[in-house]
C-alpha positions as a Markdown table, in Angstrom:
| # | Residue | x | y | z |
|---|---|---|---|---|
| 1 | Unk | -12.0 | 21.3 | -5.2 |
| 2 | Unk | -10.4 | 23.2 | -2.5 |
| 3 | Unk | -9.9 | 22.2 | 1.1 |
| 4 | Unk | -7.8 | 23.8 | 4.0 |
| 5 | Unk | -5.8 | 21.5 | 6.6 |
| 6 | Unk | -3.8 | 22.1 | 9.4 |
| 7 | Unk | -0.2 | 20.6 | 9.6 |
| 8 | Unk | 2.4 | 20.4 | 12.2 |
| 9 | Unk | 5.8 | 22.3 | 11.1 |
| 10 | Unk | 7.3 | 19.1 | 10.8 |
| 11 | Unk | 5.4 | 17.4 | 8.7 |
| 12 | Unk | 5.0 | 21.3 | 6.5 |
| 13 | Unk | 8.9 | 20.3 | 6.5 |
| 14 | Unk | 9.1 | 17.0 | 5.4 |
| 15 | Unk | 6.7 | 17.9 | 2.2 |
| 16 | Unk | 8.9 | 20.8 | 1.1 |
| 17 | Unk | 11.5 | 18.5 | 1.0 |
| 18 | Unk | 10.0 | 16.1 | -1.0 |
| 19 | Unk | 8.4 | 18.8 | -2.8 |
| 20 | Unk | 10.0 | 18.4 | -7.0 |
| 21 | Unk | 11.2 | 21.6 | -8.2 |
| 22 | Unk | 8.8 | 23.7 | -9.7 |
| 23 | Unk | 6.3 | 21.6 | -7.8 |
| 24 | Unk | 3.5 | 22.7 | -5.6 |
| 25 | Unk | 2.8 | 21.3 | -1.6 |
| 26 | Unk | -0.7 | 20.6 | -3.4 |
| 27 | Unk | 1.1 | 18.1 | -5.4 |
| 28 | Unk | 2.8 | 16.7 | -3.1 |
| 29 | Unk | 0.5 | 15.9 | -1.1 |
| 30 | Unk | -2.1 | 14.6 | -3.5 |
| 31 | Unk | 0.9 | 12.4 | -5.1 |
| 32 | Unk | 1.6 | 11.1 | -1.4 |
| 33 | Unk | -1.7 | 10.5 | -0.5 |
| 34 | Unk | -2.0 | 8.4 | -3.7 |
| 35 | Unk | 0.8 | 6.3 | -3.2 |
| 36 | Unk | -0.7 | 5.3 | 0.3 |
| 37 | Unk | -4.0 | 4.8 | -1.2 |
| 38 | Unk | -2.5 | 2.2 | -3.7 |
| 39 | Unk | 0.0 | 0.9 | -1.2 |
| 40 | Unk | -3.2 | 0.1 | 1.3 |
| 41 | Unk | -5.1 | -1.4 | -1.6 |
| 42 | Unk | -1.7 | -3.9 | -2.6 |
| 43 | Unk | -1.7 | -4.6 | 1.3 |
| 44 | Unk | -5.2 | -5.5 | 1.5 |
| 45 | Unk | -5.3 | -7.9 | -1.4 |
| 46 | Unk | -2.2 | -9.8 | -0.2 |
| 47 | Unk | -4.3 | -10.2 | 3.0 |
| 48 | Unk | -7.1 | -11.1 | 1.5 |
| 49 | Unk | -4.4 | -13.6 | -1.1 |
| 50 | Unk | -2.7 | -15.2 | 2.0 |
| 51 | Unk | -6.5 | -15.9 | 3.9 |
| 52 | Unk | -7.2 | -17.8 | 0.5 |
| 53 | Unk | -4.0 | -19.6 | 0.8 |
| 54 | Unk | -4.6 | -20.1 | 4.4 |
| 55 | Unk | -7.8 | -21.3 | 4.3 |
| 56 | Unk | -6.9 | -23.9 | 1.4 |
| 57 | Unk | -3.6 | -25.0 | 2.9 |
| 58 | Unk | -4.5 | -28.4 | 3.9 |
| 59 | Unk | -5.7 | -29.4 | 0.4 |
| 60 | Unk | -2.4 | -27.9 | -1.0 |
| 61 | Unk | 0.0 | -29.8 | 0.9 |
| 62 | Unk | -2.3 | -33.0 | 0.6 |
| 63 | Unk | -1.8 | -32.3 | -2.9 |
| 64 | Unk | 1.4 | -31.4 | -3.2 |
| 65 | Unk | 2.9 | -34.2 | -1.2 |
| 66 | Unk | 0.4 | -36.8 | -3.4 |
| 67 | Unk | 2.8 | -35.5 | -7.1 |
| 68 | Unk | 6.2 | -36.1 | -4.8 |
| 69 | Unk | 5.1 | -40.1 | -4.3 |
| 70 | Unk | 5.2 | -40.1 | -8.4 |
């Protein structure tokens, strides 16, 4: 699928460099675009991993300071 965007020269800039040799901007930016996808998808289950902890924290410690009396 093709799709045209408009980019600042700066940012036109900042993909060329990280553009590998023999690569394409296309790539580029599809492998950038990627890596933010995943990286927002790691960030949003440690969110959702430290609400879980959060929430249970209470019970955890109660818990935790119970096997230190042994």
């Amino acid at each position: 699928m093709k799709t045209s965007i408009t980019l600042s020269e700066e940012i036109i800039a900042a993909i060329d460099r990280l553009t590998r040799k023999g690569g394409s901007r296309s790539e580029t930016i599809e492998r950038l675009l990627k890596q933010s996808f995943t990286a927002e998808a790691r960030r949003a289950r440690d969110r959702k991993d430290l609400q879980i902890i959060n929430d249970n924290a209470e019970t955890l410690n109660e818990e935790a300071e119970d096997v230190l009396t042994y």
